[in-house]
C-alpha positions as a Markdown table, in Angstrom:
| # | Residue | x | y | z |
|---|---|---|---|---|
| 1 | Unk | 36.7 | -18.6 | 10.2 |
| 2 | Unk | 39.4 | -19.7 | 13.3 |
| 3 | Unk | 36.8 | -19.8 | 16.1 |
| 4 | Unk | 34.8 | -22.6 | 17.2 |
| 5 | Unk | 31.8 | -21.0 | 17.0 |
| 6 | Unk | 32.0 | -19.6 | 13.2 |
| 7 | Unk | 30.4 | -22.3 | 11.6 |
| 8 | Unk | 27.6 | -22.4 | 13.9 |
| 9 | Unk | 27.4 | -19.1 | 13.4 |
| 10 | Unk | 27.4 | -18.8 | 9.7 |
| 11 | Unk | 24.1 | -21.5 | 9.7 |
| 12 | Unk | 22.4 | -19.3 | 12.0 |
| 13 | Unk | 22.8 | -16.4 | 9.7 |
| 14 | Unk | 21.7 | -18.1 | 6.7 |
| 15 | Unk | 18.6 | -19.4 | 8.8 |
| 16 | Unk | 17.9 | -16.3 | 9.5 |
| 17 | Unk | 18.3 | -14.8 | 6.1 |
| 18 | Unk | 15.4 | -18.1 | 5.2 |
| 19 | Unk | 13.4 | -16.7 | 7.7 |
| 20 | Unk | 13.4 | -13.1 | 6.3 |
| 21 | Unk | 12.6 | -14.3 | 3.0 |
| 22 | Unk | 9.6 | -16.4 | 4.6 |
| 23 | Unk | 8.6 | -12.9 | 6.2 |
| 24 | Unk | 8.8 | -11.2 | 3.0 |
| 25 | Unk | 6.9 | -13.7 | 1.0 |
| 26 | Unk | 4.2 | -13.8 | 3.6 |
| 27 | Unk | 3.6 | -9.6 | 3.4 |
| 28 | Unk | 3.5 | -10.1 | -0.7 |
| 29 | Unk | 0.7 | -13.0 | 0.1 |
| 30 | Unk | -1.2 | -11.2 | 2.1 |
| 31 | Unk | -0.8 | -8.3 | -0.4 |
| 32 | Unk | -1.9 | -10.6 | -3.2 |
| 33 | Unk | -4.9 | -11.2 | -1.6 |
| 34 | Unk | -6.4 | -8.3 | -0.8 |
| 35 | Unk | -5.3 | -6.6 | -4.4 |
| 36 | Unk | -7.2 | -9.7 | -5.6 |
| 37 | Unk | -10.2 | -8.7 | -3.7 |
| 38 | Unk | -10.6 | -5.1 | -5.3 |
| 39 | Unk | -10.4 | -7.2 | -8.6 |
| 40 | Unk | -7.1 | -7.0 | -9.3 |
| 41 | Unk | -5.1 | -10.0 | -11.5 |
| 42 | Unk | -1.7 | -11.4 | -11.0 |
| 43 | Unk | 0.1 | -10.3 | -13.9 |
| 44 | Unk | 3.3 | -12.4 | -13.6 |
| 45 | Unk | 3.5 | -15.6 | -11.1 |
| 46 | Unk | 7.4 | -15.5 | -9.9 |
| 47 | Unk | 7.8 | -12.9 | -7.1 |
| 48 | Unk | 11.4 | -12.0 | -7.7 |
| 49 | Unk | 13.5 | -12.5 | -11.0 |
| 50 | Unk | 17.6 | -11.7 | -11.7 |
| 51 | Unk | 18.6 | -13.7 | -9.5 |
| 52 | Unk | 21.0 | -15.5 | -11.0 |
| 53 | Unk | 23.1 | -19.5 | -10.7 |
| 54 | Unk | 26.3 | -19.1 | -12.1 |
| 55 | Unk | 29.3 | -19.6 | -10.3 |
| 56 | Unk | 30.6 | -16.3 | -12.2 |
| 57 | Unk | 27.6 | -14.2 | -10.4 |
| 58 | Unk | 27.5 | -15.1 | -6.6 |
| 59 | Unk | 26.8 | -11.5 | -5.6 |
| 60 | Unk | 23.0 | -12.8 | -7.6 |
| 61 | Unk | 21.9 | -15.9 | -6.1 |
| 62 | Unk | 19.8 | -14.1 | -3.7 |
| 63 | Unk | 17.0 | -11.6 | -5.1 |
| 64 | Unk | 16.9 | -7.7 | -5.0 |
| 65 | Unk | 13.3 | -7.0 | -5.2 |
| 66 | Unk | 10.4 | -9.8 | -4.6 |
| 67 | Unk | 7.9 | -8.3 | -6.0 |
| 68 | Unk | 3.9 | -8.8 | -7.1 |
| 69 | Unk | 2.4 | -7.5 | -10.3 |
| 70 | Unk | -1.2 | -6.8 | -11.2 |
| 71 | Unk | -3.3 | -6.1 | -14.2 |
| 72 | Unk | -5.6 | -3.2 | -14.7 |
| 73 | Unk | -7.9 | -2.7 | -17.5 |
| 74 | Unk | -5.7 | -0.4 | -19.5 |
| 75 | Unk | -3.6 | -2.9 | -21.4 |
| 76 | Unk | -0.2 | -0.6 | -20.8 |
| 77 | Unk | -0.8 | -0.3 | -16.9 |
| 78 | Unk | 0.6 | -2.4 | -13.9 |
| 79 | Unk | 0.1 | -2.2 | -10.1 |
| 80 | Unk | 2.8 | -3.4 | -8.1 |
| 81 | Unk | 3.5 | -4.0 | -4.3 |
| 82 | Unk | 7.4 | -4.7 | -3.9 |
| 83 | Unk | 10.1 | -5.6 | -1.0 |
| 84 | Unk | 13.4 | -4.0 | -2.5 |
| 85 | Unk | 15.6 | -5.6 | 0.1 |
| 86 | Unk | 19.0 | -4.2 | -1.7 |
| 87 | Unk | 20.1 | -2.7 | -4.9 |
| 88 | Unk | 22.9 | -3.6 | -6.6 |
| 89 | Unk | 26.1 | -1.8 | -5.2 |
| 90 | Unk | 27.1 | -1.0 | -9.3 |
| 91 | Unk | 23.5 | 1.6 | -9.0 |
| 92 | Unk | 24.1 | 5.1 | -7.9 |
| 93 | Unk | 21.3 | 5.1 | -5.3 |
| 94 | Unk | 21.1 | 5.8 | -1.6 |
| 95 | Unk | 19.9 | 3.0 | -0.3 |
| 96 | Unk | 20.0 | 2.6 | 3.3 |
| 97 | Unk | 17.2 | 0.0 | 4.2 |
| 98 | Unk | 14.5 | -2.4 | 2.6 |
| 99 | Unk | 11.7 | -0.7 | 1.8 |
| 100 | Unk | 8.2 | -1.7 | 0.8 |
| 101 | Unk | 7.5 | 0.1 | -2.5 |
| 102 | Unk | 4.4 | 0.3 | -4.1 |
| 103 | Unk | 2.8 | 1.9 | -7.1 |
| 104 | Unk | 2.0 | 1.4 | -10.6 |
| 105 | Unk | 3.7 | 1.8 | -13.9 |
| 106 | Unk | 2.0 | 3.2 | -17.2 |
| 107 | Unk | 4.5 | 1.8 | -20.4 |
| 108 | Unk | 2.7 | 3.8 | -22.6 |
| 109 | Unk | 3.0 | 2.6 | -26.1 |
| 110 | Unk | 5.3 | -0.1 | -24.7 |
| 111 | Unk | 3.7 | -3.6 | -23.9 |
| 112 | Unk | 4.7 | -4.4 | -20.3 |
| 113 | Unk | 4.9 | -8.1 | -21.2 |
| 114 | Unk | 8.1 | -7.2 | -23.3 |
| 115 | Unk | 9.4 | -5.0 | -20.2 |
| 116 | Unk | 11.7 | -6.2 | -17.4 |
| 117 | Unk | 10.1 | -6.0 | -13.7 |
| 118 | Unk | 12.8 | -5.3 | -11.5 |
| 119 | Unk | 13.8 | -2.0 | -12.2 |
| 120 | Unk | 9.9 | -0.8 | -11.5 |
| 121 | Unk | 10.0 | -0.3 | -8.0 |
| 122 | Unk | 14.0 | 0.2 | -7.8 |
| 123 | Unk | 13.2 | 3.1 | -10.0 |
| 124 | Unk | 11.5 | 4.4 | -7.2 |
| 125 | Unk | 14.8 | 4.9 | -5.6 |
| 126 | Unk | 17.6 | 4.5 | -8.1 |
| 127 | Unk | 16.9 | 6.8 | -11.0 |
| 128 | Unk | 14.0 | 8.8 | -8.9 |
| 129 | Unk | 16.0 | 8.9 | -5.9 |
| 130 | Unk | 12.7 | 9.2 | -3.6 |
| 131 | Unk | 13.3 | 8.4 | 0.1 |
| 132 | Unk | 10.9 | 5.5 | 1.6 |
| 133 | Unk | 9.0 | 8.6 | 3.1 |
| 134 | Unk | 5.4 | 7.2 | 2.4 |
| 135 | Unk | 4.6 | 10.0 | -0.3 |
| 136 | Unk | 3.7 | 9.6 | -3.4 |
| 137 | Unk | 6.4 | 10.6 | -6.1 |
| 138 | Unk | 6.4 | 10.8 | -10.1 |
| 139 | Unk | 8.9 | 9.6 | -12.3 |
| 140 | Unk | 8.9 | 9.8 | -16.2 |
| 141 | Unk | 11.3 | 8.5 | -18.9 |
| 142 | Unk | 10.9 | 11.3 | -21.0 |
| 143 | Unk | 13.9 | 10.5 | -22.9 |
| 144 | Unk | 13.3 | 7.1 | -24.6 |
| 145 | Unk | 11.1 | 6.5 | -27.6 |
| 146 | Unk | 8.6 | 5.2 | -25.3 |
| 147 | Unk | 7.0 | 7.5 | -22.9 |
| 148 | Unk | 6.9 | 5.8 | -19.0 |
| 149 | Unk | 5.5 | 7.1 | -15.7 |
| 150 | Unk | 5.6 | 5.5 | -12.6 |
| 151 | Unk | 4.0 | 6.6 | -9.4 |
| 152 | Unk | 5.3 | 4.9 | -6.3 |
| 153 | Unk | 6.2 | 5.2 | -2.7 |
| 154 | Unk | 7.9 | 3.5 | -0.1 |
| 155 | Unk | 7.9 | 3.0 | 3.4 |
| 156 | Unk | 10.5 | 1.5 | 5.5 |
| 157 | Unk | 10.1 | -2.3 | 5.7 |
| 158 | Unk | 10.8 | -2.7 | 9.7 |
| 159 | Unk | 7.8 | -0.4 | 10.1 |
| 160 | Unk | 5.5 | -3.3 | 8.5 |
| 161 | Unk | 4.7 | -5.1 | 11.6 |
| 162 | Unk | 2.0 | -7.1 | 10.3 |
| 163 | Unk | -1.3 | -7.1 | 8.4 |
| 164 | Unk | -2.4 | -3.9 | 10.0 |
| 165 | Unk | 1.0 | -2.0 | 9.2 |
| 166 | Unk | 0.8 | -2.9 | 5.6 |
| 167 | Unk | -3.2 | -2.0 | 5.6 |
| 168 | Unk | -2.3 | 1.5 | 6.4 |
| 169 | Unk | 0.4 | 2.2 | 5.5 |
| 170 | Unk | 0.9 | 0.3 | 1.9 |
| 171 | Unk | -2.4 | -1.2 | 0.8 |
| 172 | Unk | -5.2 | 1.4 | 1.9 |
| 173 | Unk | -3.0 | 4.4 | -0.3 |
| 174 | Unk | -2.4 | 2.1 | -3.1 |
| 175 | Unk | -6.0 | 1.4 | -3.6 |
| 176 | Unk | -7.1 | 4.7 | -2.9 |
| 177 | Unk | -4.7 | 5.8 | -5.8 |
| 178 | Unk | -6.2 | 3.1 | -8.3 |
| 179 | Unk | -9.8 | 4.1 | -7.7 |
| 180 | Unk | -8.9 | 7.8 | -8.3 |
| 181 | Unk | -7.5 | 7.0 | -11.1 |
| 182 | Unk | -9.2 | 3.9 | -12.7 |
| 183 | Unk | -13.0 | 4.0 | -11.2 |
| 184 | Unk | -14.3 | 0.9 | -11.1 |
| 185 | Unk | -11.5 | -0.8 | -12.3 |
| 186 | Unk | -11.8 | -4.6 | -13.6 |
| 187 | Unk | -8.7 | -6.7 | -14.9 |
């Protein structure tokens, strides 16, 4: 930084960087409420985890995925809605924007309280390399002990607006998909 403006500069970008977080964290609200209004719980209270403070992890201090989690009556099932704003360089994905990724995730055997929640909805992408094309896609671990699906999809974050955007285009399929599923679901 030699110019005179760089430091100004590099304030307004992390203000910025703020302000998309705030943006983010208002879609998951809004998201949390309405999944809480087709009785849905909040499974875990922290939106985004793996984020890290060491001096030896820099590339960590800010999140991947913020993410909300949701109990259904099957013990082994989770509903999520999900910003996956990056993924770390190290995956071999094709990641070219954030997306908003929804879905939900059957463990199977597997209690989800003992499972890591980031990797959900980067799944989507990383090991199930589905593009944020709004369509539902299947992915299975068929080759650990424990038997895990996840159905998700994605849809380009900048085409989130506001509430109506994520209505129709995150939370009306999502729902849709749970009552097809689960009728008359209860957490």
């Amino acid at each position: 930084m030699d110019k005179p403006d760089d430091g100004k500069n590099l304030i307004q970008m992390l203000r910025d960087v703020r302000t998309y977080f705030s943006e983010v964290a208002k879609l998951l609200g809004v998201a949390e409420s309405m999944m809480e209004e087709h009785g849905l719980e909040l499974a875990e209270k922290p939106a985004h985890k793996y984020g890290s403070s060491m001096l030896s992890y820099p590339g960590d201090w800010l999140p991947y995925v913020a993410i909300r989690m949701f109990k259904l009556s099957q013990p082994n099932v989770r509903v999520f809605v999900s910003v996956i704003m990056d993924l770390n360089p190290d995956y071999d994905a094709d990641f070219k924007q954030p997306i908003v990724c929804s879905g939900w995730i059957d463990f199977g055997d597997q209690s989800p309280e003992v499972v890591t929640t980031y990797w959900v909805p980067s799944s989507h992408v990383r090991v199930g390399h589905h593009p944020a094309d709004g369509k539902w896609h299947t992915t299975r671990n068929l080759e650990s002990k424990n038997s895990i699906e996840l159905r998700a999809f994605g849809v380009p974050l900048l085409s989130i607006q506001g509430e109506p955007e994520l209505q129709s285009l995150v939370l009306q399929p999502l729902i849709k998909e749970i009552e097809s599923r689960w009728p008359k679901q209860q957490a």
